[in-house]
C-alpha positions as CSV (number, residue, x, y, z in Angstrom):
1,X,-2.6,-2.2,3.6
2,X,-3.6,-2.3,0.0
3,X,-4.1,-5.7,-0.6
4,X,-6.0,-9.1,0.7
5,X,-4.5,-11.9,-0.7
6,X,-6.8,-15.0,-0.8
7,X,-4.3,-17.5,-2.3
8,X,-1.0,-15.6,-3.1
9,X,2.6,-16.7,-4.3
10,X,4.6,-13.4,-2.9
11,X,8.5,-13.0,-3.2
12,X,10.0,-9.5,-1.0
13,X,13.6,-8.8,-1.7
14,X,15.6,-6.3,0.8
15,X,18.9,-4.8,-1.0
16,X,21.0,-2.3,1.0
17,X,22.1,0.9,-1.5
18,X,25.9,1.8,-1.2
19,X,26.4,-1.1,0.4
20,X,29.6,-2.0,1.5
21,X,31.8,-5.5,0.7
22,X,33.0,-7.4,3.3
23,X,36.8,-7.7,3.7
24,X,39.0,-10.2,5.7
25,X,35.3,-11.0,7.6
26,X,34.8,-7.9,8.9
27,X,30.9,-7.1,9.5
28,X,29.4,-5.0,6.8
29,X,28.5,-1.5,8.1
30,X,24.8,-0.6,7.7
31,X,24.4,2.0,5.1
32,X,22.1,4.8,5.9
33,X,19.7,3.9,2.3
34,X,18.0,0.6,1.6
35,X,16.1,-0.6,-0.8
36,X,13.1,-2.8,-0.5
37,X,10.9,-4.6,-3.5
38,X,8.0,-6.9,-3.4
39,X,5.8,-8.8,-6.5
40,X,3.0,-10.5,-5.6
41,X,0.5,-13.0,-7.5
42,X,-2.8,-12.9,-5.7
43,X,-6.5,-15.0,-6.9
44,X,-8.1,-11.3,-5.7
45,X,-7.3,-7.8,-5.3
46,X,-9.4,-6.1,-2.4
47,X,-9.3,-3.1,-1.3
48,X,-11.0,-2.3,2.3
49,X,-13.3,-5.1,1.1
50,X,-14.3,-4.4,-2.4
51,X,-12.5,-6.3,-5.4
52,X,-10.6,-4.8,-7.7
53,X,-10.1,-7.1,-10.0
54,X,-13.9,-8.4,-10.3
55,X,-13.2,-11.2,-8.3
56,X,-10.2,-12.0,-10.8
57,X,-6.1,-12.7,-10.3
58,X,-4.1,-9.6,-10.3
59,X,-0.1,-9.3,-10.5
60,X,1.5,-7.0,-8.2
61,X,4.5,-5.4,-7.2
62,X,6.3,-2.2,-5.6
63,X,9.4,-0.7,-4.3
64,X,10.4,1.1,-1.5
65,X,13.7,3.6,-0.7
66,X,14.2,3.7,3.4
67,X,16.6,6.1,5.1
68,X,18.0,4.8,8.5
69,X,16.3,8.0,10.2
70,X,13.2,7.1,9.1
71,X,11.8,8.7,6.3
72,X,10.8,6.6,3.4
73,X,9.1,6.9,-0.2
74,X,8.2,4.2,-3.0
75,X,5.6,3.1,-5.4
76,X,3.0,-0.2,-5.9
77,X,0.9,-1.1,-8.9
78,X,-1.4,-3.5,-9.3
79,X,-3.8,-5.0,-12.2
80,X,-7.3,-3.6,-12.1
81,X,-10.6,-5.4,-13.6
82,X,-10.9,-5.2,-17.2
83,X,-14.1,-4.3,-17.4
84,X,-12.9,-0.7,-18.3
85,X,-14.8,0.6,-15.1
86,X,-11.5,2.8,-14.2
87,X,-11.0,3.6,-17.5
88,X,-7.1,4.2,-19.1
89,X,-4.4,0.8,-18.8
90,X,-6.8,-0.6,-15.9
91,X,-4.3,-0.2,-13.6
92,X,-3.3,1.2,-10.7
93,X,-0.1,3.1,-9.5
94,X,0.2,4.4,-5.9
95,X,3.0,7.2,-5.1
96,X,3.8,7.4,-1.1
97,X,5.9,9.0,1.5
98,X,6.2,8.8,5.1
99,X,8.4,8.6,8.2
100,X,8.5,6.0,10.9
101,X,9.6,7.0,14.7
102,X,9.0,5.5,18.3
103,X,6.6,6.5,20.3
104,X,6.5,4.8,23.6
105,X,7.4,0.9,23.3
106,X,5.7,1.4,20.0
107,X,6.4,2.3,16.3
108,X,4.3,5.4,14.8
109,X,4.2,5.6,11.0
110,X,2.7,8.4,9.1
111,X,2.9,9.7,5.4
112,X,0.6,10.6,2.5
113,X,-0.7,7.9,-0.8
114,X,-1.2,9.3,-4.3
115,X,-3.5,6.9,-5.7
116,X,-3.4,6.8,-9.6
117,X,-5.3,5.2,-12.2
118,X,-2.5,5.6,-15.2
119,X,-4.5,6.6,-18.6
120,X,-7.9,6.8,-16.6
121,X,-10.5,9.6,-16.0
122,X,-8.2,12.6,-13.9
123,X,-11.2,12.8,-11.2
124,X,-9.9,9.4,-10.5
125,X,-7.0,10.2,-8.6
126,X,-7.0,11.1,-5.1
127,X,-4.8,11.8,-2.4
128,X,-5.2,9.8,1.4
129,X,-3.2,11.0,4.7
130,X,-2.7,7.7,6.6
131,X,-0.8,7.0,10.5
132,X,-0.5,3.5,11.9
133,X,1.1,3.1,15.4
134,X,2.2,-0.5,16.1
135,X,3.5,-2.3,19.0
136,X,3.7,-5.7,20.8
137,X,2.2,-7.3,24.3
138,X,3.8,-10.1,25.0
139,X,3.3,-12.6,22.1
140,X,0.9,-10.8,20.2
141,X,1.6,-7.7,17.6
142,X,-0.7,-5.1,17.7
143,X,-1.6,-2.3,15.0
144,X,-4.3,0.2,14.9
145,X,-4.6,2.4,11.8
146,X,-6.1,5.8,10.7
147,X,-6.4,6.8,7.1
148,X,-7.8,10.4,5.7
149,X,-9.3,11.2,2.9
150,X,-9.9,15.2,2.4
151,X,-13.0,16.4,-0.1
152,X,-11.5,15.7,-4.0
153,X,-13.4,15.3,-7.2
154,X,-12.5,11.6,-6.8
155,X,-14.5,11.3,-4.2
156,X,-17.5,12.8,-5.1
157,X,-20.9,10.9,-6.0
158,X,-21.1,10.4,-9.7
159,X,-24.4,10.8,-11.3
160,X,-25.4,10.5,-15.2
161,X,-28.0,13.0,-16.4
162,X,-29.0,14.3,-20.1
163,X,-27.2,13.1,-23.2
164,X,-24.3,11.8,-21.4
165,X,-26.6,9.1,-19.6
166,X,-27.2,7.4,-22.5
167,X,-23.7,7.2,-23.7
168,X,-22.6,5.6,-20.3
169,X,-20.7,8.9,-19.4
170,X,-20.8,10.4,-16.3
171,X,-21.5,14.2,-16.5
172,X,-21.9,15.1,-12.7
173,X,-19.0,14.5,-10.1
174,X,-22.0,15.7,-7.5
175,X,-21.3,16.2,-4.1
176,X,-17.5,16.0,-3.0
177,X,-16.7,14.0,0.5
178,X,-14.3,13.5,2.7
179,X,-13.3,9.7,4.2
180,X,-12.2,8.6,7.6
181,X,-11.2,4.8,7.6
182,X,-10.1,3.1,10.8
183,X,-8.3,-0.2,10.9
184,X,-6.8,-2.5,13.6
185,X,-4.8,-5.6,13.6
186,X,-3.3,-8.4,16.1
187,X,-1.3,-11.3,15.3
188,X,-0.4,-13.9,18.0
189,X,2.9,-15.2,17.2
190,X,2.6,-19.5,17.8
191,X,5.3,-20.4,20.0
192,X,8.1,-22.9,18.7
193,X,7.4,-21.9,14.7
194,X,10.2,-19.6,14.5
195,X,13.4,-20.3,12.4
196,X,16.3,-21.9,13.8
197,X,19.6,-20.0,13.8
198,X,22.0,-22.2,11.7
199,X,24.7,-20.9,12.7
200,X,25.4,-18.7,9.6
């Protein structure tokens, strides 16, 4: 959801919390937390189409605590261009929470993002509601997507008028707006290119 990798080296690590040891080969009980982490290194970081990163690398990486009903929180940060457009560490620092249920044959999964842009401008930071139901037919996996933006300062047009225009500071947030993004996804899974049970 946050980020298009063009040519990217990822590594994603699962780690049960309170997990328990096995003894005398007895199957390890699933424990009701887990913990998931990811770190990517990506040639571009673009988000719904526009890079952030100026075209540039950008190093990656986020964790994420999941409760077996469910609900689920975590964080990802990235690298942002270093052109100082976002002002601050150039960086960027989402906060999110959620819950995932069925619905049907499907999966529905809805929460809010904090975006944050650490050191940078506060009218930077916004906040986006976002629900994604996802299913399969047959071989292919399908995922349609909804994410909401309500009016914040963030989101307004920013003009630059009087002094602050020729310092390069921008002095009127202008008109606040609202966003609506819709997304959709299908992956066709090629038969014979999954992984063979070894046995273990």
């Amino acid at each position: 959801m946050r980020y298009l990798p063009l040519a990217a080296l990822s590594v994603v690590a699962a780690v049960p919390a309170h997990a328990q040891d096995e003894a005398d080969g007895a199957a390890e009980t699933p424990a009701p937390l887990s913990v998931s982490g990811s770190a990517t290194l990506t040639s571009d970081y673009r988000f719904r189409g526009v890079s952030q990163t100026d075209g540039d690398m950008a190093v990656q990486g986020g964790f994420t605590l999941a409760h077996e009903s469910g609900v689920y929180a975590g964080s990802w940060g990235s690298n942002l261009a270093g052109w100082g457009t976002f002002g601050g560490a150039n960086m960027e620092l989402d906060l999110f929470a959620g819950v995932k249920f069925p619905v049907g044959a499907g999966t529905l999964d809805t929460g809010l993002v904090w975006y944050m842009y650490p050191g940078g401008a506060d009218e930077t930071d916004f906040a986006e509601l976002y629900a994604k139901l996802s299913g399969t037919v047959g071989p292919v996996s399908l995922t349609a997507g909804v994410a909401y933006a309500p009016q914040q300062e963030a989101l307004g047009n920013v003009f630059f008028t009087g002094a602050a225009a020729a310092a390069g500071l921008p002095d009127d947030p202008g008109d606040k707006e609202d966003n609506l993004y819709l997304s959709g996804d299908a992956a066709y899974a090629v038969r014979g290119t999954h992984q063979a049970d070894d046995g273990q």
